[in-house]
C-alpha positions in Angstrom: -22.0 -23.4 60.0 -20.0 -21.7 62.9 -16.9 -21.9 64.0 -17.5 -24.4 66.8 -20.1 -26.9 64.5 -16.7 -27.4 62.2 -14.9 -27.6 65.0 -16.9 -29.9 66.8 -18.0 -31.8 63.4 -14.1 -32.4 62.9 -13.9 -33.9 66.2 -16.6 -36.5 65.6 -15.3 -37.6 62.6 -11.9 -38.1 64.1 -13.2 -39.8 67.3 -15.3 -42.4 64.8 -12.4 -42.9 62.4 -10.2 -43.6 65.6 -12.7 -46.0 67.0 -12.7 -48.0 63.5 -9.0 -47.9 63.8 -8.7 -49.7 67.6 -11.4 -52.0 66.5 -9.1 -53.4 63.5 -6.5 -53.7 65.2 -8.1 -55.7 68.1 -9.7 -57.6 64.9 -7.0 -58.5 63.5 -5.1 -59.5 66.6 -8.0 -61.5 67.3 -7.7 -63.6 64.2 -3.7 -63.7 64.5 -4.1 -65.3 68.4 -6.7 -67.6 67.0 -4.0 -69.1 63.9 -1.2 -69.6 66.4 -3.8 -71.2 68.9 -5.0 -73.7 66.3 -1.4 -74.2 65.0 -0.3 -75.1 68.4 -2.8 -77.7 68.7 -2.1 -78.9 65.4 1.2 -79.3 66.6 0.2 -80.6 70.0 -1.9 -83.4 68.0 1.4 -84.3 65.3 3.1 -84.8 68.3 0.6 -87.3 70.3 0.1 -89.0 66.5 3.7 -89.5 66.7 4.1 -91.0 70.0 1.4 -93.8 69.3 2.6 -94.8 66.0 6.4 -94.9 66.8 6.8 -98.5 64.9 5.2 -96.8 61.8 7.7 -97.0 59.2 9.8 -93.9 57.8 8.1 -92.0 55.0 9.8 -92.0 51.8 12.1 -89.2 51.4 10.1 -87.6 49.0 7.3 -87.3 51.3 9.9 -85.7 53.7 11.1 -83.1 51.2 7.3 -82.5 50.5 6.6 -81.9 54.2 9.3 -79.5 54.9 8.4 -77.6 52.0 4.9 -77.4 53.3 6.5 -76.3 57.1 8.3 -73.6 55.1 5.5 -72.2 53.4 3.8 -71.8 57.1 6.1 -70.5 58.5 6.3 -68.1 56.0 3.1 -67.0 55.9 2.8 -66.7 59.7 5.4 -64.4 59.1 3.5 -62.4 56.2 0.3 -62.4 59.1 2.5 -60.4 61.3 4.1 -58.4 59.2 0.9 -57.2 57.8 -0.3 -56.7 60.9 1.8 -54.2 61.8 2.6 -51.7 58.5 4.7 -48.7 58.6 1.0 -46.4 58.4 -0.1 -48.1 61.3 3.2 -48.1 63.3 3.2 -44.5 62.6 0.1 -44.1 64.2 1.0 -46.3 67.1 4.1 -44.0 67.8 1.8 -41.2 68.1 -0.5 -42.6 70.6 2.7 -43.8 72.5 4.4 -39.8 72.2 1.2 -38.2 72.9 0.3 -36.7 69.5 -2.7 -38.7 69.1 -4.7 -35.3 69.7 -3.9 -35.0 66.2 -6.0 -38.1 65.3 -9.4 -36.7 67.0 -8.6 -33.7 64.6 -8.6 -31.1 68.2 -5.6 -29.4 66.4 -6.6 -28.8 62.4 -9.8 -26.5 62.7 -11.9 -25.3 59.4 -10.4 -22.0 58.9 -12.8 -19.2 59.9 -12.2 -15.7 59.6 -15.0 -15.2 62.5 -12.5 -17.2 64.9 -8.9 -17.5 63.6 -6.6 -17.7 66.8 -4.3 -15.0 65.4 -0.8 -16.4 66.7 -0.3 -19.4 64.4 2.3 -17.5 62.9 4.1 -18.1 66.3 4.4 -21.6 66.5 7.7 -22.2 65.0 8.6 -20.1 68.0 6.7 -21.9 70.9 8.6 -24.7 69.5 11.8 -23.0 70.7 11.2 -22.3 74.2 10.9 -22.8 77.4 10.2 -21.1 80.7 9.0 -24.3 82.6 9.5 -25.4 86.0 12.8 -26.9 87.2 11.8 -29.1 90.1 11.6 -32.2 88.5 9.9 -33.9 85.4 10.2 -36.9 83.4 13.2 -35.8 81.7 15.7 -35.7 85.0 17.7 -38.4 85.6 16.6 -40.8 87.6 18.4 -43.8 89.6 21.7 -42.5 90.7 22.5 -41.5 94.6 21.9 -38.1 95.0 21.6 -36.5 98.2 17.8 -36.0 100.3 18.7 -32.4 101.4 18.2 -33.3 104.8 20.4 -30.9 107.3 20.7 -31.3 110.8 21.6 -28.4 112.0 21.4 -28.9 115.7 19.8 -31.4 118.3 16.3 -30.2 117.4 16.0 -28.5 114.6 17.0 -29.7 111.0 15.7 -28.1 107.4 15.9 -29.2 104.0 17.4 -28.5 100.9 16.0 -28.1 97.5 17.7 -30.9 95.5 17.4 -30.5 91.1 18.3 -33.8 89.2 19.9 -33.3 86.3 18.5 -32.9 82.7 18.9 -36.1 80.7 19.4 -33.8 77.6 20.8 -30.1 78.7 21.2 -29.0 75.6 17.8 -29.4 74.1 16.7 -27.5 77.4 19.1 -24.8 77.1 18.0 -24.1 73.3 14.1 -24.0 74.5 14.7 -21.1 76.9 13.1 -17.8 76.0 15.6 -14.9 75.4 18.6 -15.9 77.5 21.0 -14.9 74.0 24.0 -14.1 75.9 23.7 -16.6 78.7 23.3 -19.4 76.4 26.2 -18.0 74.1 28.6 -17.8 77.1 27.5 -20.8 78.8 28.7 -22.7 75.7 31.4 -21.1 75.8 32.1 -22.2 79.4 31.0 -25.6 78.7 33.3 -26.1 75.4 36.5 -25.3 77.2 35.4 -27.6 79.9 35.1 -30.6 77.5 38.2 -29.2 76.1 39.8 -29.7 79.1 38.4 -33.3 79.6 40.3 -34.4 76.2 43.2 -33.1 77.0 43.3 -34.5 80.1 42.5 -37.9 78.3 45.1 -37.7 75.4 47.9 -36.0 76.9 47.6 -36.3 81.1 51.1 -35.1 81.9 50.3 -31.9 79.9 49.3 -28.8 82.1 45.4 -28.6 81.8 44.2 -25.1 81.9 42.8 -23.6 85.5 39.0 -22.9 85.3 36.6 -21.8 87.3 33.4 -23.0 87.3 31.8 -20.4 89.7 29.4 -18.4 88.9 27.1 -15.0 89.4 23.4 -14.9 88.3 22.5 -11.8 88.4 18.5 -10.4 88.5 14.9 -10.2 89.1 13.0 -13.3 90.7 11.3 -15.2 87.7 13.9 -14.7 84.7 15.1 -18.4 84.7 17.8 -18.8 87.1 16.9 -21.9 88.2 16.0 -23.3 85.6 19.1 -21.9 83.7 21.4 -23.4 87.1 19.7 -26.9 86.5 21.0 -26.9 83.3 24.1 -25.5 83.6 25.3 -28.3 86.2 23.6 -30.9 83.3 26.0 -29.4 81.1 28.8 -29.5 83.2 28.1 -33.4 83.9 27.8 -34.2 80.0 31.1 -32.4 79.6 33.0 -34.5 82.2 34.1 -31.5 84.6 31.1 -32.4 87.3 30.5 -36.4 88.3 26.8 -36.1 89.5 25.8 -32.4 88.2 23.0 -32.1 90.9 21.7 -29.1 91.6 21.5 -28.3 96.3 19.4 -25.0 96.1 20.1 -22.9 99.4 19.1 -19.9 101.2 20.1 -18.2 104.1 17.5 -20.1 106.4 19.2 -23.1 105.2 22.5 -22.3 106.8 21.3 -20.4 110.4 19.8 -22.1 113.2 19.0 -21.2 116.3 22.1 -21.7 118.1 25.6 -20.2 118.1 27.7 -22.7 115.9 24.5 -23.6 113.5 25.4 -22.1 110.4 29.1 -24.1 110.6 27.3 -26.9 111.3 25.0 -26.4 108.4 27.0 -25.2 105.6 29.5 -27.9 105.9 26.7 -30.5 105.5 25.3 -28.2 102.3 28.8 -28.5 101.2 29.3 -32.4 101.3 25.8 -32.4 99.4 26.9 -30.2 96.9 29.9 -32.3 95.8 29.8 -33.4 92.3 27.6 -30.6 91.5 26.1 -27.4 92.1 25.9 -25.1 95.3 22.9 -22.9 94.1 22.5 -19.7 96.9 19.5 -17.9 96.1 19.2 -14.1 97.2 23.2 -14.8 98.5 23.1 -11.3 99.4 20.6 -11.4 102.6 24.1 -12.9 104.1 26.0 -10.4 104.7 24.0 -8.9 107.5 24.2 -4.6 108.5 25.5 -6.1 112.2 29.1 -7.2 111.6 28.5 -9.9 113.8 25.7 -11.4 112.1 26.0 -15.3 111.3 25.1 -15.2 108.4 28.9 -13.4 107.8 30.1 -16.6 109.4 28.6 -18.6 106.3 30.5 -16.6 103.5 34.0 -16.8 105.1 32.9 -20.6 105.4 32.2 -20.7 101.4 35.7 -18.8 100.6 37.4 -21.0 102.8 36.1 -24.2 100.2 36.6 -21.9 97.0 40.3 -21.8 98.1 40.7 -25.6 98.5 42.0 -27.2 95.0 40.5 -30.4 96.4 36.8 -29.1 95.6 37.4 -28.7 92.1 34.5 -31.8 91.2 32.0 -28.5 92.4 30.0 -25.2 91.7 29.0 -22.4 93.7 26.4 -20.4 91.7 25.2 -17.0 94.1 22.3 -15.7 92.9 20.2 -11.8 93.3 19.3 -8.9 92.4 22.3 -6.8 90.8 23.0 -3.9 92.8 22.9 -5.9 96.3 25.2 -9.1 95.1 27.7 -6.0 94.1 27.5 -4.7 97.5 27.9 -8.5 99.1 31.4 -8.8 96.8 33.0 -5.8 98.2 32.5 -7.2 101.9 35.4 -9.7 101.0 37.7 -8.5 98.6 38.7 -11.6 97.4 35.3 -12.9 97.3 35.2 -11.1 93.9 37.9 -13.0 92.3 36.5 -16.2 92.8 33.1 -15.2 90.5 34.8 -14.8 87.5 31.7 -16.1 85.6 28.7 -13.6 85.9 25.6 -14.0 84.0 23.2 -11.2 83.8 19.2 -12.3 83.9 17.0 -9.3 82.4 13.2 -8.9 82.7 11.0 -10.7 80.1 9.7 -8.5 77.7 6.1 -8.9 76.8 6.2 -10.4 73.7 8.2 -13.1 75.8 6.4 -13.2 78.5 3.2 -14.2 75.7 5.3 -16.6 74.5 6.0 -18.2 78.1 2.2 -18.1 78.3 1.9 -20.4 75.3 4.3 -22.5 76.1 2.6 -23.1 79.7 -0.6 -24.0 78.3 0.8 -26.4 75.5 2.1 -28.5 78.4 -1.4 -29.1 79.7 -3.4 -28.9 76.3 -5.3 -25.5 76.7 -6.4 -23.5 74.2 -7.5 -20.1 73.5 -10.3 -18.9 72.0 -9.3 -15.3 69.3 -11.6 -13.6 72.3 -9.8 -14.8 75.4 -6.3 -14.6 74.0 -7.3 -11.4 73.3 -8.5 -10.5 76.7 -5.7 -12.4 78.2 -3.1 -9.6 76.3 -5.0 -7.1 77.9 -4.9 -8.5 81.0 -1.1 -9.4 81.0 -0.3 -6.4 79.2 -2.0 -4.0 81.6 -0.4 -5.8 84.8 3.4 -5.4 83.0 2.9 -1.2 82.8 2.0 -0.6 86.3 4.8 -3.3 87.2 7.5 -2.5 90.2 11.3 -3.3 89.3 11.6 -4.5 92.9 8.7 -6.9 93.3 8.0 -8.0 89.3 7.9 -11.4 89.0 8.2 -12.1 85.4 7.5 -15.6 84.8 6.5 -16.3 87.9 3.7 -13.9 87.5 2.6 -15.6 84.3 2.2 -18.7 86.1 0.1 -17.4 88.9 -1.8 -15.7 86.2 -2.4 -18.8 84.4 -2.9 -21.0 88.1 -6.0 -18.2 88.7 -7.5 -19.1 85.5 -7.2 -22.7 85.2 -9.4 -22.1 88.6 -11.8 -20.2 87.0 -12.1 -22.5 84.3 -12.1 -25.8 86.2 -14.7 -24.3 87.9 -17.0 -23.4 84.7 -16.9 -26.6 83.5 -17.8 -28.6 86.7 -20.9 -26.1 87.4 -22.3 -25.7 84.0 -20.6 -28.4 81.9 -18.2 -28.8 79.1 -20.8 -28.9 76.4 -18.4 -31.5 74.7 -15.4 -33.4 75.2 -13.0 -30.0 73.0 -14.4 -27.7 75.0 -12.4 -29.3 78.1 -9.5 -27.7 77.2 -10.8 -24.6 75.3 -10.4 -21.1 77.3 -12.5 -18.9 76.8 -13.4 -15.1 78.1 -15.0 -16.1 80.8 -12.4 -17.8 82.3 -9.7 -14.5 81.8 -9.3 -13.0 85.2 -7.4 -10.3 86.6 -4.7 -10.9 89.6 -3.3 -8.3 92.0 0.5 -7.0 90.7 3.0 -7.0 93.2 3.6 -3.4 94.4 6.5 -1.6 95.5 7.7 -2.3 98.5 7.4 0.6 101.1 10.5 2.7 102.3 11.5 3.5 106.0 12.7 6.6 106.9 13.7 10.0 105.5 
């Protein structure tokens, strides 16, 4: 028998078992509705009994004692009913309908081992576990409910834009341990986050001691599609948690956000970004398109703006995070010398490797169920792996790229299975190699002049 009968054989059996499984328990509610029903009219009839014979003389009090005991013993088994009704085996299976896990039940997850069609990567499983390349612009676990900003900006008569605006994480920390590589950022960003929560006790237990002076801003430095985002959302998350941000919102920014159309825009603007931004994070990405080559270009305007809030000790309950490529952030510091000063924090984003970058690619597909077949996760290395030599420093996209890889053939396999059907209800979610296709990699970008 082939791979696919187990497979498929395994399936069946799980989809009947779990079929037996909702028809007990709707059984056996059935039967628990119908006791309480009768026992309510039982009561419902005691009661009428007792209005028509109220000149009936008082039992005896051993007939009493009798019929409490026997109210007792009722209760007492209604109370058995329900407790058998719901046991800890079928509470546990209950939980993992509610979670999600009941794939596990249809049996899509424990194949027949078959040399013919072994995956290959279960040995990396612990490791999907353990990270996380994932979008940041919202999902179920952001906090929800509190008054954060729209992003709307006005930024004259007739035009306004809008800003990007990142809940926080309900749980940070679990986020930040799920990020792929990122060993140094997450070791300094706890570092950052323990001396702010440092600072919060002291502040608590002795408030007339001095508190020491930190600076919350911060450089993220590299390529589009290494995490900075994601990593920003989380580091205003952890910020909230450890008391030295109120809201911990993330207002992601670029230059279009701040110039208009008019002279006196970008004023306007940025100081509308900047009441957004309190009680959490300023987020500028590719800061460096700024500082202009014409030394009257507005977007100059915007930075002196910035240093002129980084000064004020009032704006402490706030983060500016500028974010780019390395070489031309350094080249935006040394416009302003003392812009330099005020980034003490720099965190340094390097390119996915492409063991990483595999590992993105099965955490991606978890979210949504996917599998690969040995063939197709084989062609899909190929694929990846071929796009990732001929890659361009400048126009790489990293993670980004995996995604549009993946995008291109959820397509092609969406497609598949509406033209020539499924075959069976595993096969939704089962990539194979006809669904692996190629995507055009980024080239470099061309130079002007000599």
């Amino acid at each position: 028998m082939s791979y696919t009968d187990n497979k498929n054989q395994g399936y069946d059996k799980g989809y009947e078992a779990f079929e037996k499984f909702l028809y007990m328990i709707a059984e056996r509610q059935q039967a628990i509705d119908e006791y309480e029903s009768m026992h309510k009219k039982s009561t419902n009839e005691n009661e009428d009994e007792n209005e028509i014979d109220e000149n009936k003389p008082d039992d005896s009090p051993l007939e009493k004692e009798e019929e409490e005991e026997n109210e007792d013993k009722k209760e007492e088994l209604e109370e058995e009913e329900k407790e058998d009704f719901i046991t800890p085996e079928l509470f546990e299976k209950l939980e993992q309908i509610r979670t999600g896990e009941y794939d596990d039940l249809f049996g899509c997850y424990d194949y027949p081992n078959d040399d013919e069609d072994k995956s290959g990567d279960d040995d990396d499983d612990e490791e999907d576990d353990s990270v996380s390349e994932g979008s940041p612009f919202g999902n179920d676990d952001d906090i929800e409910g509190e008054d954060f900003p729209t992003g709307e900006i006005e930024q004259n008569l007739s035009l306004t834009t809008k800003a990007t605006i990142l809940r926080p994480f309900r749980n940070p920390r679990a986020e930040l341990d799920k990020l792929i590589g990122c060993d140094e950022i997450k070791q300094r960003m706890d570092d950052l986050v323990a001396l702010s929560t440092y600072n919060t006790l002291r502040s608590i237990h002795f408030p007339k001691s001095k508190q020491h002076k930190m600076s919350l801003h911060s450089l993220f430095l590299g390529s589009p599609g290494t995490g900075k985002t994601t990593v920003c959302k989380i580091y205003g998350s952890l910020l909230r948690d450890a008391g030295a941000l109120s809201k911990g919102h993330i207002v992601v920014c670029d230059r279009s956000t701040f110039l208009g159309t008019l002279w006196g825009d970008e004023e306007r603007a940025t100081n509308q970004v900047i009441d957004m931004a309190k009680g959490g994070v300023l987020m500028i990405d590719e800061a460096y398109l700024l500082k202009g080559e014409n030394k009257n270009d507005p977007g100059r305007v915007v930075i002196q703006l910035l240093m002129n809030v980084l000064a004020d000790e009032n704006n402490r309950d706030m983060a500016v995070v500028l974010c780019g490529y390395k070489e031309p952030m350094q080249k935006l510091l040394d416009l302003n010398p003392g812009l330099r000063s005020r980034f003490p924090n720099q965190f340094e984003f390097k390119d996915f490797t492409i063991e990483q970058l595999l590992s993105i690619t099965k955490m991606r597909i978890a979210e949504y169920g996917y599998h690969f077949t040995p063939q197709a996760w084989k062609k899909y290395c190929e694929v990846l792996t071929a796009a990732y030599k001929v890659r361009d420093s400048q126009t790489w996209g990293n993670a980004r790229f995996v995604a549009n890889l993946l995008e291109r053939i959820y397509l092609k396999h969406a497609t598949r299975c509406v033209k020539t059907g499924a075959g069976s209800k595993s096969k939704i979610r089962l990539l194979t190699t006809a669904d692996i296709v190629p995507i055009e990699v980024p080239r470099a970008k061309p130079r002007i002049g000599f």
